[in-house]
C-alpha positions as CSV (number, residue, x, y, z in Angstrom):
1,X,0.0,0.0,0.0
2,X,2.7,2.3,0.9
3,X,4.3,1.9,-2.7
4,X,1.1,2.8,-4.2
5,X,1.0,6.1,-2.7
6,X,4.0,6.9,-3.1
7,X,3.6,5.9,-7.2
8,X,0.5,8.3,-6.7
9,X,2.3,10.9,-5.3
10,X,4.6,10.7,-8.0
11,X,1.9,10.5,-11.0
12,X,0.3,13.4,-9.5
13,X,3.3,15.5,-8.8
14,X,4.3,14.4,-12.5
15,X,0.6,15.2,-14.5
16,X,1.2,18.7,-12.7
17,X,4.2,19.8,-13.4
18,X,3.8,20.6,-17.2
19,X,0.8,22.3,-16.1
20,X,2.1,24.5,-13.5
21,X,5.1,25.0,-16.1
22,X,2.4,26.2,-18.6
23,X,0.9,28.7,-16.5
24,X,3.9,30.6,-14.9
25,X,5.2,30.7,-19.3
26,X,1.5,32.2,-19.8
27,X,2.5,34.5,-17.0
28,X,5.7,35.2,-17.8
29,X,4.4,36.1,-21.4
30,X,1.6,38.0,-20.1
31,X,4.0,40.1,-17.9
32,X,6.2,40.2,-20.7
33,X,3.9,41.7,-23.6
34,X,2.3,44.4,-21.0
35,X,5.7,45.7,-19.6
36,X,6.4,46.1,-23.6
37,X,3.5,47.6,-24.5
38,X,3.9,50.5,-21.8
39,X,6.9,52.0,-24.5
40,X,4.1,52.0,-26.9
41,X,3.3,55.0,-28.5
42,X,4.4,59.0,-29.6
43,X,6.8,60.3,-27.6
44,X,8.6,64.1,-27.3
45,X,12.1,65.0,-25.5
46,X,11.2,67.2,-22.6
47,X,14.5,67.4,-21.4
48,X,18.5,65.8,-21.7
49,X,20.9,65.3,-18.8
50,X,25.2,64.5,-18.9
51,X,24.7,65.4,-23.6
52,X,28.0,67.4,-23.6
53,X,30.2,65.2,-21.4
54,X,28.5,61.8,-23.2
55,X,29.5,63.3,-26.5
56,X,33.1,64.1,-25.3
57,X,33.5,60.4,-23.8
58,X,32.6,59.2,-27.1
59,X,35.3,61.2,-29.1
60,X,32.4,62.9,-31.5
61,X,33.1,65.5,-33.8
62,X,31.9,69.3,-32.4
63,X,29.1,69.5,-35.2
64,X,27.6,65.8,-34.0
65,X,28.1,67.5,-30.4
66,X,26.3,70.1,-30.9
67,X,23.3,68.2,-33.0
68,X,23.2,66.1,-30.3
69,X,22.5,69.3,-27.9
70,X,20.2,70.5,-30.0
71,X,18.3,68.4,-31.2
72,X,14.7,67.4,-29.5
73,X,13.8,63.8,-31.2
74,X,10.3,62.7,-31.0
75,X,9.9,58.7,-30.7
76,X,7.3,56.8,-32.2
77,X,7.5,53.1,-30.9
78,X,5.2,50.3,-32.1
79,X,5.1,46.2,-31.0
80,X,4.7,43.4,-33.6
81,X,4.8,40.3,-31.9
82,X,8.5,40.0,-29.5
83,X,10.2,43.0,-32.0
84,X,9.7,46.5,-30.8
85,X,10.5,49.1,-33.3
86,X,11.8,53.0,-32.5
87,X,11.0,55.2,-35.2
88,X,13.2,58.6,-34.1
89,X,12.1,61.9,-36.0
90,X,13.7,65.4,-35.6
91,X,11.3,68.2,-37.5
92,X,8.9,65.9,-38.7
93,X,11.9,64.3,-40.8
94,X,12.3,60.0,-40.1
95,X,16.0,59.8,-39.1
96,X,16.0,56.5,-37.8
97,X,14.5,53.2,-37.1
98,X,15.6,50.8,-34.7
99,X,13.6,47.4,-34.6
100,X,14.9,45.1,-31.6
101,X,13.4,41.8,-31.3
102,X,13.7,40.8,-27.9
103,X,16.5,37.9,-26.5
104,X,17.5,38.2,-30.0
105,X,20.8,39.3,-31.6
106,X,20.0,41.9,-34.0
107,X,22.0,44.7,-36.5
108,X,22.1,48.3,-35.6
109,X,23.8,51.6,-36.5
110,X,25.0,54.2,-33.7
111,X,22.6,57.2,-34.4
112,X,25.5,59.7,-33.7
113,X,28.5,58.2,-36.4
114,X,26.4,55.6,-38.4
115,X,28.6,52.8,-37.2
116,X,27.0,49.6,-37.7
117,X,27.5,46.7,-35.1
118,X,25.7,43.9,-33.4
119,X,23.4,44.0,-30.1
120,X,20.9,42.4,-28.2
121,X,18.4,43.7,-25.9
122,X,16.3,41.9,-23.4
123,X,14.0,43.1,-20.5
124,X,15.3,43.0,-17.0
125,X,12.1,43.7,-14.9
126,X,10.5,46.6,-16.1
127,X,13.9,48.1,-18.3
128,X,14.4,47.6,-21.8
129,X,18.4,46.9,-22.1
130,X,20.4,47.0,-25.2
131,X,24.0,45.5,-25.1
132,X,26.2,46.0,-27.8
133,X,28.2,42.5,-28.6
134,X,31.7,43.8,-29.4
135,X,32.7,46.8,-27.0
136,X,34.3,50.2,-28.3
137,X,35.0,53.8,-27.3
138,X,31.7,55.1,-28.9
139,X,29.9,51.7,-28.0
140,X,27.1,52.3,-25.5
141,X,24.5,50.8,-23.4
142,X,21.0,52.0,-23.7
143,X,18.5,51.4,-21.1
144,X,14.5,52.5,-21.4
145,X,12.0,52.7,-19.1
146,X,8.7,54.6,-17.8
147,X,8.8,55.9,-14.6
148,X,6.3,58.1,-13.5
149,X,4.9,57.9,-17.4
150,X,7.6,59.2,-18.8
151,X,9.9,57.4,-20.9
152,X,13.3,57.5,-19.4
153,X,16.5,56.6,-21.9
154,X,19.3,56.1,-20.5
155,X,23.1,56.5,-22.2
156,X,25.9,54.7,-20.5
157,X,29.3,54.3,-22.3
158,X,31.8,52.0,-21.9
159,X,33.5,54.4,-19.4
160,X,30.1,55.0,-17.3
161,X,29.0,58.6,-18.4
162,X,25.8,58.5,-18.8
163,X,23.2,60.8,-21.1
164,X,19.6,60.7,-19.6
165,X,16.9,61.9,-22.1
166,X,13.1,62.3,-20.3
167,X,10.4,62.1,-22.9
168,X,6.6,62.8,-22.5
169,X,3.6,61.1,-24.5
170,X,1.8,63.2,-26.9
């Protein structure tokens, strides 16, 4: 008798498991798709923090420096499926478009020399990171997130200084 309880217990424990597994995926992909879908949206520059010294850190040339001061991007960010993509306007003009599918490794260009390389971005709670692959002096790691309902990107080179850009929905 005590063997067949035990092979119960087990059975039971066993016809569960995938169960269990299936729902904490569902939640996990739940989480996962809402957390993205707060970067959804139009979005304006309020304000930048730490441009001049971020530009300096990454050797730019003084007319990208002071582009990069100037300049008040909107974002328009849309969600297909795991990929979100970051359509960056400056006067109405499309300058760039970043599409990052998440956990995957995907091809980008450095918005401030056009240097193309190779990143990944994943979500660590509520942040959106993105990690170049190969390292460099005007490599950087970009972090996003709302706080507040703002959408907060954050700048941090190789060398930790850091460009903070606060955006508001419109």
């Amino acid at each position: 008798m005590h063997v067949q309880a035990n092979t119960l217990s087990s059975y039971c424990s066993e016809t569960t498991r995938p169960t269990s597994s299936l729902r904490i995926r569902a939640t996990y992909t739940e989480n996962l798709n809402s957390t993205m879908e707060q970067f959804v949206g139009s979005w304006q520059m309020e304000k930048q923090e730490g441009a001049e010294e971020f530009a300096k850190s990454l050797a730019l040339p003084d007319e990208v420096t002071k582009q990069l001061l100037a300049m008040k991007p909107a974002l328009n960010v849309t969600k297909s499926g795991n990929t979100l993509t970051f359509g960056v306007k400056i006067a109405d003009t499309m300058i760039a478009e970043h599409k990052v599918p998440l956990d995957e490794e995907f091809e980008t260009s450095n918005q401030f020399t056009g240097q193309k390389s190779k990143a990944i971005g994943h979500m660590e709670g509520k942040k959106l990171v993105l990690k170049p692959l190969v390292e460099s002096q005007q490599s950087f790691v970009t972090t996003d997130e709302i706080i507040d309902g703002k959408f907060i990107l954050t700048m941090k080179t190789v060398t930790g200084v850091t460009c903070k850009q606060t955006f508001v929905k419109t």
